[in-house]
C-alpha positions in Angstrom: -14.3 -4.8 6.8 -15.2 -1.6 7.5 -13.6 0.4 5.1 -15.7 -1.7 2.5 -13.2 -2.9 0.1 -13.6 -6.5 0.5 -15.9 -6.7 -2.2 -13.6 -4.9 -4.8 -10.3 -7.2 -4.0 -12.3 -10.3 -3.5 -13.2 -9.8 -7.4 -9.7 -8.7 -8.7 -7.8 -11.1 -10.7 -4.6 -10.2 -8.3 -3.5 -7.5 -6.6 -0.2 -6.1 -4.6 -0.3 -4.8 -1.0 1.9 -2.4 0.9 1.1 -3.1 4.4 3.1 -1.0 6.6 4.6 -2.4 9.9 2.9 -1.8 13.1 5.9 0.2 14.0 4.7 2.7 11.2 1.3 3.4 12.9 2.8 3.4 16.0 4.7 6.4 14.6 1.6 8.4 13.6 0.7 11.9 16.0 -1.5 10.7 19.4 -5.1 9.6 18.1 -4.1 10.3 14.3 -5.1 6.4 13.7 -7.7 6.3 15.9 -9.4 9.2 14.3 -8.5 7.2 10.8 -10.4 4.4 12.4 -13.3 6.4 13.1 -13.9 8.2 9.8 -15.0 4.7 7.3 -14.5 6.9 4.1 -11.3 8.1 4.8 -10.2 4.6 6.5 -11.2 3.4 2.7 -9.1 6.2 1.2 -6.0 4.9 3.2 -6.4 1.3 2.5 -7.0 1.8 -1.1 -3.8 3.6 -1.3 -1.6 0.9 -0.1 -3.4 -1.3 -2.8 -2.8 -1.5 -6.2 -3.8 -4.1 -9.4 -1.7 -7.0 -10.5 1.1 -9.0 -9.2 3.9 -6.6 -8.7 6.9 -8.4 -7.4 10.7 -7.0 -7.1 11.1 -8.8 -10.5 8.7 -6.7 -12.7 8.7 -3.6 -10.1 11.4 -2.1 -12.3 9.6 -1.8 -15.1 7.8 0.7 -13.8 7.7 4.2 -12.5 4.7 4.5 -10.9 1.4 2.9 -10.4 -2.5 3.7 -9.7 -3.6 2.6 -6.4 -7.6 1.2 -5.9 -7.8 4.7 -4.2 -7.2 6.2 -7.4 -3.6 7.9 -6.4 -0.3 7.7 -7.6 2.5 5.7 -6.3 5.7 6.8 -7.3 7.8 3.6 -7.0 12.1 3.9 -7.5 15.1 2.0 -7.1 17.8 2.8 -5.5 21.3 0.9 -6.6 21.5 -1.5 -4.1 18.2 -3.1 -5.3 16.4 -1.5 -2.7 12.6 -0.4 -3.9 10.9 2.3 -1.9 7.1 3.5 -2.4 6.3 7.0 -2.2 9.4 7.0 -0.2 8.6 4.1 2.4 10.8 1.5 2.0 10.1 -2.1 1.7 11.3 -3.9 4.2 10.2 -7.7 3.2 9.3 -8.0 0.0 7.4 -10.7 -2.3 5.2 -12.5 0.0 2.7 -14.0 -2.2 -0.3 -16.2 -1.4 -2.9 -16.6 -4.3 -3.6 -13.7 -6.2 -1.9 -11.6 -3.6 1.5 -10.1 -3.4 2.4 -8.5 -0.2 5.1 -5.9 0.6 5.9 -4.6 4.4 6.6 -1.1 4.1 8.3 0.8 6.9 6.2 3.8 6.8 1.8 4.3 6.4 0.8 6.3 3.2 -1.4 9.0 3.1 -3.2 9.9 0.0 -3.2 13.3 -1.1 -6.3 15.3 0.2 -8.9 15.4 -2.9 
């Protein structure tokens, strides 16, 4: 994988994903992900952010505010009362998918990490 993080989840015990939908990307400014694509770091900065340590499923999600994404960020994670759980303000759409050590999350919108 290009952004070179197949090594670091490969040896995590477990980790959660927010993947955003294609119809996110498709949202982004003309050649925003292309140029994204093109640059491996920062392609490794974005990936990293959607990623965090653990299995963090709707269940346990509330027990939390926030958590630190393999990029190093923050992810601010609430609740609203309709048991609906939004990530830095993207909203997951299907949540809970699990497969091994993996829990994924679709999230409506892409996450950028804060500039360093």
């Amino acid at each position: 994988m290009a952004s070179g993080l197949v090594d670091e989840l490969r040896d995590a015990q477990s980790v959660t994903i927010f993947a955003p939908v294609n119809e996110a990307i498709k949202r982004l400014p003309d050649g925003a992900w292309q140029a994204i694509l093109d640059d491996p770091a920062r392609l490794r900065q974005v990936i990293g952010y959607h990623i965090v340590e653990g299995k963090w499923t709707t269940g346990n999600l509330p027990q939390v505010t926030s958590l630190v994404s393999l990029q190093g960020g923050l992810l601010t994670i609430r609740e609203d009362e309709g048991k609906r759980f939004s990530v830095n303000g993207a909203f997951i759409l299907q949540p809970d998918y699990q497969i091994r050590r993996v829990v994924l999350h679709t999230i409506d919108t892409l996450l950028m990490p804060p500039p360093p």
